[in-house]
N, CA and C of each residue as an Amber inpcrd file, in Angstrom:
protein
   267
-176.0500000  46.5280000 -64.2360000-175.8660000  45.3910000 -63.3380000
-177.0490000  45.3390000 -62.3760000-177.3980000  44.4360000 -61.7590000
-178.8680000  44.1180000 -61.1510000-178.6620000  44.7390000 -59.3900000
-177.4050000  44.5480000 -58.6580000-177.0580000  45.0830000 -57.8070000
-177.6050000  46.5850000 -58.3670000-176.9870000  47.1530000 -58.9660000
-177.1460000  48.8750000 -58.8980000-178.6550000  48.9990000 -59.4190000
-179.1130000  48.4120000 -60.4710000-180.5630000  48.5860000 -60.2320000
-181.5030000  48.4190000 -59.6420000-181.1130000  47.3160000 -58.5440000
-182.0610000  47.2250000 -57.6340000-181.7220000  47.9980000 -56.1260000
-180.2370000  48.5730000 -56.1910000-180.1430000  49.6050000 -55.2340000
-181.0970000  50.5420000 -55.3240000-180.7230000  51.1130000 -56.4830000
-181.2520000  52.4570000 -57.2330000-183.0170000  52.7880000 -56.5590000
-183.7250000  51.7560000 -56.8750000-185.0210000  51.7350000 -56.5260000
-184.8750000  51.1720000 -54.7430000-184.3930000  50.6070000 -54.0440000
-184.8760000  50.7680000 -52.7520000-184.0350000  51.8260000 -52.2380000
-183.2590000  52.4540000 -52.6570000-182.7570000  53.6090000 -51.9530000
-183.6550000  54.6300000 -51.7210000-184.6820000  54.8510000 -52.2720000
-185.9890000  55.3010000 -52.2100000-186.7310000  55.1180000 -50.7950000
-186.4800000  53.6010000 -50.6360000-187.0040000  53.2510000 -49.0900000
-185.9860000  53.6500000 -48.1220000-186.1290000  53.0700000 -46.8070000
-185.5470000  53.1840000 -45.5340000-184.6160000  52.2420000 -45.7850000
-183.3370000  52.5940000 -45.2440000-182.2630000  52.0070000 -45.6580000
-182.3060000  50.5440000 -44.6080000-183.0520000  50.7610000 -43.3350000
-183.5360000  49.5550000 -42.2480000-184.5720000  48.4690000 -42.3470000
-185.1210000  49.1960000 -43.7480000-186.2470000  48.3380000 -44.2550000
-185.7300000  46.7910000 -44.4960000-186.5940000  45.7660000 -44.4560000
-186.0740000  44.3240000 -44.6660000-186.6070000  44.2590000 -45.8250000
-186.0300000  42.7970000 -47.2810000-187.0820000  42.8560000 -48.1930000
-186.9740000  40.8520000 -48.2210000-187.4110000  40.6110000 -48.9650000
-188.2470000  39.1190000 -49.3140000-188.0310000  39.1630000 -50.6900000
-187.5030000  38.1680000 -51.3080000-186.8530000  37.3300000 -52.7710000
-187.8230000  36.0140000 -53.0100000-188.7370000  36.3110000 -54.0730000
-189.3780000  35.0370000 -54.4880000-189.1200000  34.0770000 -55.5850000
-189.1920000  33.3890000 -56.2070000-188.7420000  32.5710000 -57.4040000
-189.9400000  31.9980000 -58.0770000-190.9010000  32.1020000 -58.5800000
-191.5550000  31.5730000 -59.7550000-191.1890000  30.4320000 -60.5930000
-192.3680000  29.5430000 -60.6640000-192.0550000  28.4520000 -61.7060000
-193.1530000  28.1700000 -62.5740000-192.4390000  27.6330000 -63.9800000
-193.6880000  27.2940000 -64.7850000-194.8290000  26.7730000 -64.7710000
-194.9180000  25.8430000 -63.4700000-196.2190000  25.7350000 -62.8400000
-197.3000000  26.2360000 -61.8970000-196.7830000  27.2730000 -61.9940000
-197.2110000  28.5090000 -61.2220000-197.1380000  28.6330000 -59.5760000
-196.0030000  27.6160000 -59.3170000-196.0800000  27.7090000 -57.9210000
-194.7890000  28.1750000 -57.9190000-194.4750000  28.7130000 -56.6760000
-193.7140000  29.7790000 -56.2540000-192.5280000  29.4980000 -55.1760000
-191.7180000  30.2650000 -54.7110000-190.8670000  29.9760000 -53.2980000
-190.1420000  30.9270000 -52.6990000-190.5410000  31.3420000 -51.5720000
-190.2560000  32.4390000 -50.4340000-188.7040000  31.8490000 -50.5650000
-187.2320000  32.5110000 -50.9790000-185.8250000  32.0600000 -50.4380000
-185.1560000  33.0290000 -49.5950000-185.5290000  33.8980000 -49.7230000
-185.2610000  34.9730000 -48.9780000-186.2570000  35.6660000 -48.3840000
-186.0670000  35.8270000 -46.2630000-187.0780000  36.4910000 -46.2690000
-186.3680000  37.9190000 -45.0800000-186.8770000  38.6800000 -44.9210000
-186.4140000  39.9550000 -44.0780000-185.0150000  39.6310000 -43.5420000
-184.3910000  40.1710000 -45.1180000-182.9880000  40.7280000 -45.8780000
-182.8180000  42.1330000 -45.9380000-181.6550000  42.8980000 -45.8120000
-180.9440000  43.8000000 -46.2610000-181.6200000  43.6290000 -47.7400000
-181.2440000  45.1020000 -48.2020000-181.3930000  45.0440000 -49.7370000
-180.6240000  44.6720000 -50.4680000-179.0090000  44.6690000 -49.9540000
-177.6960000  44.1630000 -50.4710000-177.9450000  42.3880000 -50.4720000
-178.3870000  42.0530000 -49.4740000-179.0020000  40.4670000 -49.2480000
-179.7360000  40.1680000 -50.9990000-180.7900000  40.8030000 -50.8050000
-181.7900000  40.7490000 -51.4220000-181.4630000  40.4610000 -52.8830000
-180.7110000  41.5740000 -53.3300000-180.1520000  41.7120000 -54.6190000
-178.8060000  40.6830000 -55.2020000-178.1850000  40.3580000 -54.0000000
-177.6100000  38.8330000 -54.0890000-178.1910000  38.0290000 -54.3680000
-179.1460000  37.6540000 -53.8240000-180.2700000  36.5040000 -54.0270000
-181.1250000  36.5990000 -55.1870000-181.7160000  37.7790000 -55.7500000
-182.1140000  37.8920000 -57.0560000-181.0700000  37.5490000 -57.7020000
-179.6930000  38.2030000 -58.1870000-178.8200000  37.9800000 -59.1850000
-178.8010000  36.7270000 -59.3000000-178.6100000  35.9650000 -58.1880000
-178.3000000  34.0480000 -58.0720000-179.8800000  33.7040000 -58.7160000
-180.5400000  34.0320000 -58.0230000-181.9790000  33.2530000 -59.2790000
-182.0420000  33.4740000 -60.4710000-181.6440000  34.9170000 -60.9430000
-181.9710000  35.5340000 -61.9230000-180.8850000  34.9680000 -63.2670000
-179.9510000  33.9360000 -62.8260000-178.7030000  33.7080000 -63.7090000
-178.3430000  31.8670000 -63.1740000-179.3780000  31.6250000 -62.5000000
-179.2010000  30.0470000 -62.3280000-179.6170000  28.7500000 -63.4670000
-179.2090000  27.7380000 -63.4980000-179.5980000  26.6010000 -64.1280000
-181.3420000  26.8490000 -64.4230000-181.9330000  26.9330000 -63.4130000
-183.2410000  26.9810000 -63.7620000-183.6910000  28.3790000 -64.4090000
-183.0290000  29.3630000 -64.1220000-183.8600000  30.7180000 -65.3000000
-183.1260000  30.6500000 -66.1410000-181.7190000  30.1160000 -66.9640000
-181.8090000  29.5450000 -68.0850000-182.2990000  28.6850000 -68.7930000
-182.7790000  27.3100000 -68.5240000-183.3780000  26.3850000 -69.1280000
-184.7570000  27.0700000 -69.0810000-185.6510000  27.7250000 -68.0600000
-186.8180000  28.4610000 -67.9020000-188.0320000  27.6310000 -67.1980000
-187.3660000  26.8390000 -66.0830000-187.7340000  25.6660000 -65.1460000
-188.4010000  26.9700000 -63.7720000-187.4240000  28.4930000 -63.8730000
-187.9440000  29.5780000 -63.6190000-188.1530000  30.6810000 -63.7610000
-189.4490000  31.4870000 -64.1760000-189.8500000  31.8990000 -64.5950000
-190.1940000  33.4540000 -64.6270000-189.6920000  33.1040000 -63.3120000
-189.9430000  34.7170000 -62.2610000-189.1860000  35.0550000 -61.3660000
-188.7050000  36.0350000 -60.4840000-187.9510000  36.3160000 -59.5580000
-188.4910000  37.8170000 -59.0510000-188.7830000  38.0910000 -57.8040000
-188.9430000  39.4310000 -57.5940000-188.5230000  39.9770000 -55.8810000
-188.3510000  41.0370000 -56.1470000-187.6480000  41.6410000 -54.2930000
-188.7880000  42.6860000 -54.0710000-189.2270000  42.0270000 -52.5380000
-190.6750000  42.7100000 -52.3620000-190.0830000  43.2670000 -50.7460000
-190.1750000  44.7100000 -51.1120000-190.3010000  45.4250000 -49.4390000
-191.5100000  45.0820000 -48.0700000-191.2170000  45.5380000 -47.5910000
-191.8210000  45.5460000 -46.0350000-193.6090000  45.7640000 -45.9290000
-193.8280000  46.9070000 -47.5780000-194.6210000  46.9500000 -47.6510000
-195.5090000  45.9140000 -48.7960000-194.7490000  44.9430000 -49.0630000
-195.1460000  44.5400000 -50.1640000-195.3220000  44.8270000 -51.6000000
-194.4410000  45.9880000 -51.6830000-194.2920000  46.0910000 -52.8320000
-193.2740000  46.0300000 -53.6170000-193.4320000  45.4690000 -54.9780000
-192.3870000  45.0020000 -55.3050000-191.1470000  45.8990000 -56.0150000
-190.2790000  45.7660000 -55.9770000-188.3440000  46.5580000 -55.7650000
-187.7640000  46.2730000 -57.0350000-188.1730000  44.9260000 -57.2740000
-187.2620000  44.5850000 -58.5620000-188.0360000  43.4060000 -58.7930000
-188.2780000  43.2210000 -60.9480000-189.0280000  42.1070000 -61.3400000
-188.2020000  41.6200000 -62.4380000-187.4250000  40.5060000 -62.7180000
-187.1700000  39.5880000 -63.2980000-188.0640000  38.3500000 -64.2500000
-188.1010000  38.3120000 -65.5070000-188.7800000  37.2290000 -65.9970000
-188.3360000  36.5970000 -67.2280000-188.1330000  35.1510000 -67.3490000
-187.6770000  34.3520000 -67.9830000-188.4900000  35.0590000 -69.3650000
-186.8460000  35.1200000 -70.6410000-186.6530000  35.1300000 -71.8140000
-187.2640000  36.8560000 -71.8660000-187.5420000  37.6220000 -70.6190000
-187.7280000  39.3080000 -71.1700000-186.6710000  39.8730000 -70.2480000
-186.0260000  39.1530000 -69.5970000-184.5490000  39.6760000 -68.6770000
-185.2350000  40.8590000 -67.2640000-184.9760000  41.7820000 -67.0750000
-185.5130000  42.6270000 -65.8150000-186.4880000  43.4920000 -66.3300000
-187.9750000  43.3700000 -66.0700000-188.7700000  44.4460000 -66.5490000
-189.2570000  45.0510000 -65.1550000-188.7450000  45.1910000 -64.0710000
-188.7750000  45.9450000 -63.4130000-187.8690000  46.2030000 -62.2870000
-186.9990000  47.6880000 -61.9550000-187.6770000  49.0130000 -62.4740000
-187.1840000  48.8480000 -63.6650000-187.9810000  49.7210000 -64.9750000
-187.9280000  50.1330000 -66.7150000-186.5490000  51.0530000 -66.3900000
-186.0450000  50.5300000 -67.4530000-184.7160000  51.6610000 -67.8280000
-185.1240000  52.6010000 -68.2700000-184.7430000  54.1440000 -67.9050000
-184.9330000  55.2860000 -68.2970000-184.8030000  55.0740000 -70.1580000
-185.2870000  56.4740000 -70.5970000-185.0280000  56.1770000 -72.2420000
-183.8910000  56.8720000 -72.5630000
Protein backbone atom coordinates (compact mmCIF):
# COMPACT_ATOMS: atom_id res chain seq x y z
CA UNK A 1 0.00 0.00 0.00
CA UNK A 2 1.53 3.52 -0.83
CA UNK A 3 0.80 4.88 2.77
CA UNK A 4 3.26 2.18 4.25
CA UNK A 5 5.70 2.66 1.54
CA UNK A 6 6.02 5.94 1.66
CA UNK A 7 6.09 5.82 5.55
CA UNK A 8 8.73 3.30 5.39
CA UNK A 9 11.19 5.72 3.55
CA UNK A 10 10.51 9.04 5.48
CA UNK A 11 10.70 7.38 8.70
CA UNK A 12 14.26 7.63 7.93
CA UNK A 13 13.78 11.46 8.23
CA UNK A 14 12.66 13.64 11.19
CA UNK A 15 9.38 12.82 12.04
CA UNK A 16 8.84 17.17 12.16
CA UNK A 17 10.13 17.33 8.82
CA UNK A 18 7.44 18.95 6.29
CA UNK A 19 7.23 17.38 2.67
CA UNK A 20 5.74 18.86 -0.82
CA UNK A 21 3.48 16.54 -3.40
CA UNK A 22 3.94 17.38 -7.09
CA UNK A 23 1.85 16.13 -10.09
CA UNK A 24 3.35 15.95 -13.58
CA UNK A 25 1.72 16.21 -16.91
CA UNK A 26 2.20 15.08 -20.37
CA UNK A 27 3.19 18.37 -21.29
CA UNK A 28 5.74 18.62 -19.12
CA UNK A 29 4.40 21.10 -16.91
CA UNK A 30 3.92 20.40 -13.46
CA UNK A 31 1.89 21.43 -10.04
CA UNK A 32 3.02 22.15 -6.45
CA UNK A 33 -0.64 20.56 -4.48
CA UNK A 34 0.80 20.00 -1.56
CA UNK A 35 3.21 22.04 0.17
CA UNK A 36 4.93 21.73 3.93
CA UNK A 37 2.75 18.59 4.93
CA UNK A 38 3.13 15.94 7.50
CA UNK A 39 4.22 12.82 5.78
CA UNK A 40 0.80 11.22 6.62
CA UNK A 41 -0.53 14.54 4.59
CA UNK A 42 1.77 13.84 1.98
CA UNK A 43 1.08 10.25 1.31
CA UNK A 44 -2.71 11.08 1.22
CA UNK A 45 -2.14 13.36 -1.43
CA UNK A 46 0.13 11.08 -3.47
CA UNK A 47 -2.39 8.08 -3.15
CA UNK A 48 -5.27 10.70 -4.48
CA UNK A 49 -2.96 11.64 -7.55
CA UNK A 50 -1.55 8.47 -7.90
CA UNK A 51 -5.25 6.70 -8.50
CA UNK A 52 -7.18 9.79 -10.00
CA UNK A 53 -9.09 10.30 -13.38
CA UNK A 54 -6.04 11.84 -14.72
CA UNK A 55 -3.20 9.04 -13.82
CA UNK A 56 -5.57 6.67 -15.28
CA UNK A 57 -6.38 8.08 -18.58
CA UNK A 58 -2.39 9.36 -18.28
CA UNK A 59 -3.43 13.24 -18.61
CA UNK A 60 -0.76 12.54 -15.44
CA UNK A 61 2.18 11.39 -15.64
CA UNK A 62 4.07 11.81 -12.54
CA UNK A 63 3.59 12.28 -8.89
CA UNK A 64 6.37 12.63 -6.29
CA UNK A 65 6.82 13.53 -2.24
CA UNK A 66 9.86 15.69 -1.87
CA UNK A 67 11.34 16.43 1.78
CA UNK A 68 12.63 19.59 3.28
CA UNK A 69 15.66 18.77 1.68
CA UNK A 70 14.50 18.25 -1.60
CA UNK A 71 14.79 15.09 -1.98
CA UNK A 72 12.60 12.97 -3.26
CA UNK A 73 10.46 10.22 -0.64
CA UNK A 74 8.34 8.63 -3.06
CA UNK A 75 8.08 8.45 -7.16
CA UNK A 76 5.02 7.46 -8.98
CA UNK A 77 4.73 7.21 -12.89
CA UNK A 78 2.02 6.69 -15.30
CA UNK A 79 1.67 2.95 -16.79
CA UNK A 80 5.17 1.78 -14.46
CA UNK A 81 2.99 2.24 -11.07
CA UNK A 82 5.65 3.34 -7.99
CA UNK A 83 9.31 3.17 -9.00
CA UNK A 84 10.31 4.83 -6.12
CA UNK A 85 11.42 3.58 -3.17
CA UNK A 86 12.27 -0.14 -5.36
CA UNK A 87 10.76 -3.04 -3.58
CA UNK A 88 13.22 -5.13 -1.86
CA UNK A 89 13.81 -8.57 -3.92
Amino acid sequence: MLVDEVSETSSRTSMSEEFSVYQFFADDSWERVRSFVSAEEACRAAQHYCSSVGAQVGTTRRVIITDGGDCTNFEWRYGEGITYPEKAP
